[in-house]
PDB file of N, H, CA, C and O in Angstrom:
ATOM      1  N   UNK A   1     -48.723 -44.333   2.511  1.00  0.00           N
ATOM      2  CA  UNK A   1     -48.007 -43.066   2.315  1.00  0.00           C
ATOM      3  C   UNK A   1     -46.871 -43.290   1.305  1.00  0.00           C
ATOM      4  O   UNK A   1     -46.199 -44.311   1.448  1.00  0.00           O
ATOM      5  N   UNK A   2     -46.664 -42.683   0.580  1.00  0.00           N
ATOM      6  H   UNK A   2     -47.209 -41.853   0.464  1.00  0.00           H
ATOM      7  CA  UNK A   2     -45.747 -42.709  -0.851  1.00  0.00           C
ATOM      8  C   UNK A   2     -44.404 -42.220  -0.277  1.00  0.00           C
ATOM      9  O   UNK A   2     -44.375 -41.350   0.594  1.00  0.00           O
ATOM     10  N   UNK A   3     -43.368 -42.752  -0.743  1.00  0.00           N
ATOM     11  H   UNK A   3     -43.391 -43.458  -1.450  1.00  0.00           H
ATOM     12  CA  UNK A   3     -41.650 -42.473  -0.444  1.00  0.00           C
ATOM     13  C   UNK A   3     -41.277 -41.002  -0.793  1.00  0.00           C
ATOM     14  O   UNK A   3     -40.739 -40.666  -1.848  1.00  0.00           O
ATOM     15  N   UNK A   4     -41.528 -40.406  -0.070  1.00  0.00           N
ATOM     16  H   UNK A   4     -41.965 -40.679   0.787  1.00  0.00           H
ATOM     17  CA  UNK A   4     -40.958 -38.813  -0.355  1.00  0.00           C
ATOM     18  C   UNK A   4     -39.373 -39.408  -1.494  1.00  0.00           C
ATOM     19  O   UNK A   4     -38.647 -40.386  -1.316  1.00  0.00           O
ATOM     20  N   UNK A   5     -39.334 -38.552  -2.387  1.00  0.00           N
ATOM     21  H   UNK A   5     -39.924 -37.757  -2.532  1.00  0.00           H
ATOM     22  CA  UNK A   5     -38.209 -38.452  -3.449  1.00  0.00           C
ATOM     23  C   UNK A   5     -37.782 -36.641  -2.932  1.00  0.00           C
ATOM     24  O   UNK A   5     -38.443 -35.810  -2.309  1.00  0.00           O
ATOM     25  N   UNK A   6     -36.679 -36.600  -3.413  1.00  0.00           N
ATOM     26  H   UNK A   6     -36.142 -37.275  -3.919  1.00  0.00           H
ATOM     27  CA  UNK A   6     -36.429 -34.846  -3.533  1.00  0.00           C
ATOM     28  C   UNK A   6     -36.571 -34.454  -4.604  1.00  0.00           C
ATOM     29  O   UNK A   6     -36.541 -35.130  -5.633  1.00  0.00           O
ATOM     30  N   UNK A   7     -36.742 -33.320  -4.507  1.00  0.00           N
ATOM     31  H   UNK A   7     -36.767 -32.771  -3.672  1.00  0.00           H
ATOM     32  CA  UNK A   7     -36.662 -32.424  -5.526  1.00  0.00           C
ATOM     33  C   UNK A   7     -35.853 -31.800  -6.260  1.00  0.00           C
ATOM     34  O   UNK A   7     -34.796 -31.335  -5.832  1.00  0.00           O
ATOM     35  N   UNK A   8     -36.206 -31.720  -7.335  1.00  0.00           N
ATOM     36  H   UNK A   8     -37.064 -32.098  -7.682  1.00  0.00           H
ATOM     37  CA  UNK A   8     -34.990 -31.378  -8.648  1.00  0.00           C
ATOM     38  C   UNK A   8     -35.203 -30.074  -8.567  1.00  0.00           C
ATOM     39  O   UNK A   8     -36.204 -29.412  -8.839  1.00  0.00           O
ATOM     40  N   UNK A   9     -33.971 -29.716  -8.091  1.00  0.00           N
ATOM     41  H   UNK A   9     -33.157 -30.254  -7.870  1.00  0.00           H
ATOM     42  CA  UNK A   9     -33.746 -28.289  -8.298  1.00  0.00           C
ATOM     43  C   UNK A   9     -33.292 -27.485  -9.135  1.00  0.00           C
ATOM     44  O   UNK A   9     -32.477 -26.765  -8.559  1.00  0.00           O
ATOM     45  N   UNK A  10     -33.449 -27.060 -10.865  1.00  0.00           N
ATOM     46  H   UNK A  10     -34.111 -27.645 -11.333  1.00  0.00           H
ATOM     47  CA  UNK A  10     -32.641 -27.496 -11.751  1.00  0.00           C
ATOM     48  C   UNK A  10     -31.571 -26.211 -11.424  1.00  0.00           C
ATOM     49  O   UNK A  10     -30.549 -26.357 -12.094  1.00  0.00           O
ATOM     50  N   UNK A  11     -31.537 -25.105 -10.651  1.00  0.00           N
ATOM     51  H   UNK A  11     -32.367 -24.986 -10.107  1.00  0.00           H
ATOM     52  CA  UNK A  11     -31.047 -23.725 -10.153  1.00  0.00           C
ATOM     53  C   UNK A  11     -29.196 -24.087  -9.005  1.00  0.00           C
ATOM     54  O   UNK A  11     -28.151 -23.450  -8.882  1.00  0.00           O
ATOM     55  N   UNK A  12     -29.609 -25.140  -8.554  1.00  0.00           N
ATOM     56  H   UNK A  12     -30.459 -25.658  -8.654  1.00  0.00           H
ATOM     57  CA  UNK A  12     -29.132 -25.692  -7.291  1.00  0.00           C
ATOM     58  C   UNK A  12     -27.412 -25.975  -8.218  1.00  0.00           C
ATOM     59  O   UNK A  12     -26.334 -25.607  -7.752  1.00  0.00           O
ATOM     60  N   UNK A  13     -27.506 -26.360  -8.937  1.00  0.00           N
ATOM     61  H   UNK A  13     -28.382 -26.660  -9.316  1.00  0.00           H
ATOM     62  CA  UNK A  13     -26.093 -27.425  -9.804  1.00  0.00           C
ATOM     63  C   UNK A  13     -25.374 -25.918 -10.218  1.00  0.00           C
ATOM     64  O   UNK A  13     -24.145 -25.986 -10.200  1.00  0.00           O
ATOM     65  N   UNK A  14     -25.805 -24.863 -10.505  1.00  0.00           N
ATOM     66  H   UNK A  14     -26.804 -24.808 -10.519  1.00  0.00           H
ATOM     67  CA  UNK A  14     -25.159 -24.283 -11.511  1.00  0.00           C
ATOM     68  C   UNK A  14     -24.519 -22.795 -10.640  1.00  0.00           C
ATOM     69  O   UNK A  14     -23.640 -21.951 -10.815  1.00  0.00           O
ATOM     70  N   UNK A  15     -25.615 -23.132  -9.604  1.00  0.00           N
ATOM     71  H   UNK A  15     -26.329 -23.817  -9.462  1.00  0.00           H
ATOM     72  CA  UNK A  15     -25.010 -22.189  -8.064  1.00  0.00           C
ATOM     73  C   UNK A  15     -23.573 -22.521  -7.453  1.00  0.00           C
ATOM     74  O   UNK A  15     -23.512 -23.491  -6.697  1.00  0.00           O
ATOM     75  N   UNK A  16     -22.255 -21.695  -7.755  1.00  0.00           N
ATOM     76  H   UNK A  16     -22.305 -20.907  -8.369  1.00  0.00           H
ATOM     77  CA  UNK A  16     -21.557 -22.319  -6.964  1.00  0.00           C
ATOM     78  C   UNK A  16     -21.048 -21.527  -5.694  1.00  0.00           C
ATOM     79  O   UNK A  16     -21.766 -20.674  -5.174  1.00  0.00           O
ATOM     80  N   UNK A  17     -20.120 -21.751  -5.336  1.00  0.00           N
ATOM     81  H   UNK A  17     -19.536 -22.444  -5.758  1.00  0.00           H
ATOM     82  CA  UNK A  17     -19.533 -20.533  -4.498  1.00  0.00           C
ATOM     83  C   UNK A  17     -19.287 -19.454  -4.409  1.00  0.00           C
ATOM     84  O   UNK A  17     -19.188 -19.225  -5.614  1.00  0.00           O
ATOM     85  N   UNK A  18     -19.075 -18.455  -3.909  1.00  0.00           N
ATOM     86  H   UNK A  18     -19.155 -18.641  -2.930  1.00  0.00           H
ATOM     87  CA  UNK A  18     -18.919 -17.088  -4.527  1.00  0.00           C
ATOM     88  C   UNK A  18     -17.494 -16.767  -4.240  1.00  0.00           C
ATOM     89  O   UNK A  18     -17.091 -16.745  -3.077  1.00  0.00           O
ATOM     90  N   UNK A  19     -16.771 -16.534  -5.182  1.00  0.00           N
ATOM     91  H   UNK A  19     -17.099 -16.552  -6.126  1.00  0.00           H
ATOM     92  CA  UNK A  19     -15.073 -16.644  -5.080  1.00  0.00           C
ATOM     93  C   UNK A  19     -14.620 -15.270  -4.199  1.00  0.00           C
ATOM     94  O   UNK A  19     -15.452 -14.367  -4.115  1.00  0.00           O
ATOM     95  N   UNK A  20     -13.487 -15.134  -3.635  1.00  0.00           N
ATOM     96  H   UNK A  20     -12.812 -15.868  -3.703  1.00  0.00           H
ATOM     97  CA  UNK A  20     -13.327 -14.411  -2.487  1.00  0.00           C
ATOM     98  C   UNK A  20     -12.457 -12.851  -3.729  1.00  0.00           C
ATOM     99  O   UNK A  20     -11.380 -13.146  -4.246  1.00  0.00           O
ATOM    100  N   UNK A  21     -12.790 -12.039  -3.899  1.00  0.00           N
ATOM    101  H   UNK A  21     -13.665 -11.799  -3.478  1.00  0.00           H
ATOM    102  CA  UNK A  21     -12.534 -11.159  -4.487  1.00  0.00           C
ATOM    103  C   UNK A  21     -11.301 -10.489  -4.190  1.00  0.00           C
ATOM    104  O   UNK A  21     -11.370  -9.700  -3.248  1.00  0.00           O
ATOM    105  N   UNK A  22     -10.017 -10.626  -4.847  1.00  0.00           N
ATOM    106  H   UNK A  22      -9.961 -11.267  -5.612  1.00  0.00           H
ATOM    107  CA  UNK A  22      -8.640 -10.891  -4.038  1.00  0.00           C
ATOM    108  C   UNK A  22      -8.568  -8.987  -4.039  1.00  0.00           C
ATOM    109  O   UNK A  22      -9.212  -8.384  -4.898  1.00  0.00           O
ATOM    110  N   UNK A  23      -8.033  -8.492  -3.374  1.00  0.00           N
ATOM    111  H   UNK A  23      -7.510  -8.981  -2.676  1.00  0.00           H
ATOM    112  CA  UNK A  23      -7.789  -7.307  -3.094  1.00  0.00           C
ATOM    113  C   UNK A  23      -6.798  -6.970  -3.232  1.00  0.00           C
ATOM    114  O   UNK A  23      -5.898  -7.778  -3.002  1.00  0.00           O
ATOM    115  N   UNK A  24      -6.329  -5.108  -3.841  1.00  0.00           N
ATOM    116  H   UNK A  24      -7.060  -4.451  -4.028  1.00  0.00           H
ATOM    117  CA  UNK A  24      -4.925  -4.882  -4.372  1.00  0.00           C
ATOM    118  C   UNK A  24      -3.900  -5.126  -3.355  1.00  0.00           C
ATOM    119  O   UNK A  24      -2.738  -5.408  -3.646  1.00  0.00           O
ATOM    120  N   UNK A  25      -4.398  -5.003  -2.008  1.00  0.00           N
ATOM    121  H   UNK A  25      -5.343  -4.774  -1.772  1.00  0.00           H
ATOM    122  CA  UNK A  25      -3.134  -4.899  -1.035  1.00  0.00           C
ATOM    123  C   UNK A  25      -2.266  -6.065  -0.928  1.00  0.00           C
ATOM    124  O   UNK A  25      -1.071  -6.182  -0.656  1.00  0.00           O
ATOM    125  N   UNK A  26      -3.509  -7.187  -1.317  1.00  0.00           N
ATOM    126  H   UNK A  26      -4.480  -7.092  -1.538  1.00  0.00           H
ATOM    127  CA  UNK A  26      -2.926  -8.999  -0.830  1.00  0.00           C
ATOM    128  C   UNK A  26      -1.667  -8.577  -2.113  1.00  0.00           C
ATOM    129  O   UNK A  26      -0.634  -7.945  -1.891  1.00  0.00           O
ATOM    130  N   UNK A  27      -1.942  -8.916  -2.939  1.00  0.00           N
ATOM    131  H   UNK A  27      -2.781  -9.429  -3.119  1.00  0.00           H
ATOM    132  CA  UNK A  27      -0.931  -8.865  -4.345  1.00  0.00           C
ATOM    133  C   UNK A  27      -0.099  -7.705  -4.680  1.00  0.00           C
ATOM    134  O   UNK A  27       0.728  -7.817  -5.585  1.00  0.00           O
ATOM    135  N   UNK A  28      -0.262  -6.383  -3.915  1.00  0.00           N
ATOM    136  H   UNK A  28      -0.934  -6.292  -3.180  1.00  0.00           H
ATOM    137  CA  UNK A  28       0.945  -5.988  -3.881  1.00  0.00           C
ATOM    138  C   UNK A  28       2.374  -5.989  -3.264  1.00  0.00           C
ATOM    139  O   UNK A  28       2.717  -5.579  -2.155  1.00  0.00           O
ATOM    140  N   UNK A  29       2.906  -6.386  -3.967  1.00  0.00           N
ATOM    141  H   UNK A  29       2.627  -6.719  -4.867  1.00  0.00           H
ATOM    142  CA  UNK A  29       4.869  -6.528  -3.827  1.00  0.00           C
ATOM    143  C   UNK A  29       5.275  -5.159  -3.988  1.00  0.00           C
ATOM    144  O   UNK A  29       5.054  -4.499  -5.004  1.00  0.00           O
ATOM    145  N   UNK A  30       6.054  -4.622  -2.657  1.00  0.00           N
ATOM    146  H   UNK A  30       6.234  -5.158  -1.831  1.00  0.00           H
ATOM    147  CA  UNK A  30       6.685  -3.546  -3.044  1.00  0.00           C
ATOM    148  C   UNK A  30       6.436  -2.765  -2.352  1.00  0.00           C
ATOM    149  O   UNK A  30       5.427  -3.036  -1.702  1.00  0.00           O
ATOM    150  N   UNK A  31       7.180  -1.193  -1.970  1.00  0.00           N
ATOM    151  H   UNK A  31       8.000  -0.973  -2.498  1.00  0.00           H
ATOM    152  CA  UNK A  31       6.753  -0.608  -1.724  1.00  0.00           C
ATOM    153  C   UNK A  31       6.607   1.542  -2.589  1.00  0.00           C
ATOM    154  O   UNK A  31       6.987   2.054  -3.642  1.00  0.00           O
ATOM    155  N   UNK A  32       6.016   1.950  -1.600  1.00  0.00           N
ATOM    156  H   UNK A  32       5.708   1.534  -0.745  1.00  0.00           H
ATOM    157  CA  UNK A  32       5.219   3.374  -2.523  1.00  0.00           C
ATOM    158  C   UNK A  32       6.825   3.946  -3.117  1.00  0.00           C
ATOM    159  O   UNK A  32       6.800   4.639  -4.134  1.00  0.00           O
ATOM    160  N   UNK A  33       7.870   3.714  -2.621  1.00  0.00           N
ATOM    161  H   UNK A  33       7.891   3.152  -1.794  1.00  0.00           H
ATOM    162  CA  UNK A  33       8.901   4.001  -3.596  1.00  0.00           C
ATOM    163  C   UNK A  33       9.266   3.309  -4.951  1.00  0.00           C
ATOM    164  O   UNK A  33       9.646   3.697  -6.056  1.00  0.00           O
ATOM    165  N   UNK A  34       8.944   1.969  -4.294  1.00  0.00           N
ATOM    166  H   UNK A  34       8.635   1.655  -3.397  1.00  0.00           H
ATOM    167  CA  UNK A  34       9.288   1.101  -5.747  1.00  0.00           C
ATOM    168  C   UNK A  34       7.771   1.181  -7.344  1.00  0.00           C
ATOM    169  O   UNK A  34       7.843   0.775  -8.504  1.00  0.00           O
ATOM    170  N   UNK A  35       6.967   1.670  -6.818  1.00  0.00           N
ATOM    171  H   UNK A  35       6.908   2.000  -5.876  1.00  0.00           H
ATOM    172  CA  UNK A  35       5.688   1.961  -7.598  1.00  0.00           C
ATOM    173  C   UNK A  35       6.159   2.939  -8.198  1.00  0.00           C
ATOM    174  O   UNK A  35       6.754   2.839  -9.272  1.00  0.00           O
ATOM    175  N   UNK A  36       5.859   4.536  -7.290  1.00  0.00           N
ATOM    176  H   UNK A  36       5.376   4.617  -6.419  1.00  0.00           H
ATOM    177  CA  UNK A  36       5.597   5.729  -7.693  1.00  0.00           C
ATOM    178  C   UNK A  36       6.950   6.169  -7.615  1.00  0.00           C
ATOM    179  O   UNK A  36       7.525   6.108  -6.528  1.00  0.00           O
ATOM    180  N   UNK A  37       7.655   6.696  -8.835  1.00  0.00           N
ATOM    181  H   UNK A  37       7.188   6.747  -9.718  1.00  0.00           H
ATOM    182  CA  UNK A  37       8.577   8.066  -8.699  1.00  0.00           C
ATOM    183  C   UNK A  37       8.485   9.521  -8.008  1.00  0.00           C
ATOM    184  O   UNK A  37       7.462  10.071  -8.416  1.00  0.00           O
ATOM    185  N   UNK A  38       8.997  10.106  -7.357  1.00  0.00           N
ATOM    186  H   UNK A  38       9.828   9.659  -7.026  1.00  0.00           H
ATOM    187  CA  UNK A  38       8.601  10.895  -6.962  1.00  0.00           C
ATOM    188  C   UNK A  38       9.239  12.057  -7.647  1.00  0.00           C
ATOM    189  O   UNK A  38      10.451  12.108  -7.441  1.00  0.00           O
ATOM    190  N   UNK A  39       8.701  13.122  -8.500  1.00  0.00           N
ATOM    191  H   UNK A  39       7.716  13.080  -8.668  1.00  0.00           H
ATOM    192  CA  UNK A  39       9.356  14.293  -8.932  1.00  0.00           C
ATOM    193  C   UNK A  39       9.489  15.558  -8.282  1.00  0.00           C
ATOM    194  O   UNK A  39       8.884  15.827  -7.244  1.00  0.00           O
ATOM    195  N   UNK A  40      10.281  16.355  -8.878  1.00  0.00           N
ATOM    196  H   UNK A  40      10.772  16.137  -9.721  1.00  0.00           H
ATOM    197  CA  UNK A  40      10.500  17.561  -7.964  1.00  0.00           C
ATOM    198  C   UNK A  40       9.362  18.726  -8.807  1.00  0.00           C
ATOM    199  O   UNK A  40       9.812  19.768  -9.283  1.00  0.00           O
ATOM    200  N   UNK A  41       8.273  18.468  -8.875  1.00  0.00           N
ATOM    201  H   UNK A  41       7.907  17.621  -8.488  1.00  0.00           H
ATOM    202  CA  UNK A  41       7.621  19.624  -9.982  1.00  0.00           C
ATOM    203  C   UNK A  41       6.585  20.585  -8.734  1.00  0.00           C
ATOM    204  O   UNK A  41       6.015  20.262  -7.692  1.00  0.00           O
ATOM    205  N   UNK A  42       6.687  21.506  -9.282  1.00  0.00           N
ATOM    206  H   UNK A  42       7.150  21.768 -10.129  1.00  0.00           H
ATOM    207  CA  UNK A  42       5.874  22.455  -7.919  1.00  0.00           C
ATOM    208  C   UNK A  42       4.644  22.379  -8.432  1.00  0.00           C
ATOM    209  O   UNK A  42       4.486  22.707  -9.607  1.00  0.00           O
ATOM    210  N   UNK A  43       3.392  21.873  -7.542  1.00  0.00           N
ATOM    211  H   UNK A  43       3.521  21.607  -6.587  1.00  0.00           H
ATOM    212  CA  UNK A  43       1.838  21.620  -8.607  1.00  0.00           C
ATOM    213  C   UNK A  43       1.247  23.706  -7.809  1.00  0.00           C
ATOM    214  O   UNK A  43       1.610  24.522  -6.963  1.00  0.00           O
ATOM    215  N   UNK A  44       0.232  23.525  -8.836  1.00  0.00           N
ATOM    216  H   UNK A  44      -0.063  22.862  -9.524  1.00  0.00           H
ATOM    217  CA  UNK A  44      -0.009  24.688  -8.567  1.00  0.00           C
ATOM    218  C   UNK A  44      -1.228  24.924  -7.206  1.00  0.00           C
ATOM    219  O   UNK A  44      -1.361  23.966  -6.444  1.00  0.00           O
ATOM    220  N   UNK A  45      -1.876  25.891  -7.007  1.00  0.00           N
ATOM    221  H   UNK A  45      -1.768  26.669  -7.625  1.00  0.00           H
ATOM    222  CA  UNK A  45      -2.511  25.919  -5.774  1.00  0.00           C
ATOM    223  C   UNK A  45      -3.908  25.512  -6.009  1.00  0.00           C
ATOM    224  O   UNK A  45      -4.293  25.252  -4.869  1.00  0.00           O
ATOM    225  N   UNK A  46      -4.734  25.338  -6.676  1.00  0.00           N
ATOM    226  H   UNK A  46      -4.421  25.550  -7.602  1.00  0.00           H
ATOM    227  CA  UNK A  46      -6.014  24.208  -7.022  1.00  0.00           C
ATOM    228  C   UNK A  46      -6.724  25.263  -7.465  1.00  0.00           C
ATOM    229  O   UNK A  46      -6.252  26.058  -8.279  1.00  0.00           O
ATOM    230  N   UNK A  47      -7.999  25.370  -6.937  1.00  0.00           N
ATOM    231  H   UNK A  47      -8.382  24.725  -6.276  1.00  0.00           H
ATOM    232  CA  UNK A  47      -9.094  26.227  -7.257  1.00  0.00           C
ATOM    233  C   UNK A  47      -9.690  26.807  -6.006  1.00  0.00           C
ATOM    234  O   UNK A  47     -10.884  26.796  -5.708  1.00  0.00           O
ATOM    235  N   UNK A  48      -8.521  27.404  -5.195  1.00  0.00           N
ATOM    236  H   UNK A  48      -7.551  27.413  -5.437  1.00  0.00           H
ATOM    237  CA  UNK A  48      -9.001  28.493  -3.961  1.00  0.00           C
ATOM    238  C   UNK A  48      -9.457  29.801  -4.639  1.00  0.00           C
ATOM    239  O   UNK A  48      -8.788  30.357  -5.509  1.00  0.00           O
ATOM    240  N   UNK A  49     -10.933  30.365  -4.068  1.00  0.00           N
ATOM    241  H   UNK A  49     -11.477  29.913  -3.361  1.00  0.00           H
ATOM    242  CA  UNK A  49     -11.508  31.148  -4.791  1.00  0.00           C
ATOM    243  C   UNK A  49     -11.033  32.454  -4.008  1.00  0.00           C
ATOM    244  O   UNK A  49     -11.388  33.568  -4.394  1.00  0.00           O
TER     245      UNK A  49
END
């Protein structure tokens, strides 16, 4: 019976981890005052038919 060898996977090397996709909340500093200004403008009433 012949010495099993492994197999070359040539797919295997170039596969790596899949990086953790950082999200806005982790990295936001601050808060909804320090972002957004808030103005005094009256918006109008939308598109009530």
């Amino acid at each position: 019976m012949p010495s099993s060898q492994p197999i070359d996977i040539p797919d295997a090397k170039k596969r790596g981890r899949k990086k953790k996709r950082c999200r806005a909340t982790d990295s936001f500093s601050g808060r909804f005052e320090d972002v957004y200004q808030l103005q005094e403008d009256v918006l109008g009433e939308g598109a009530h038919a």
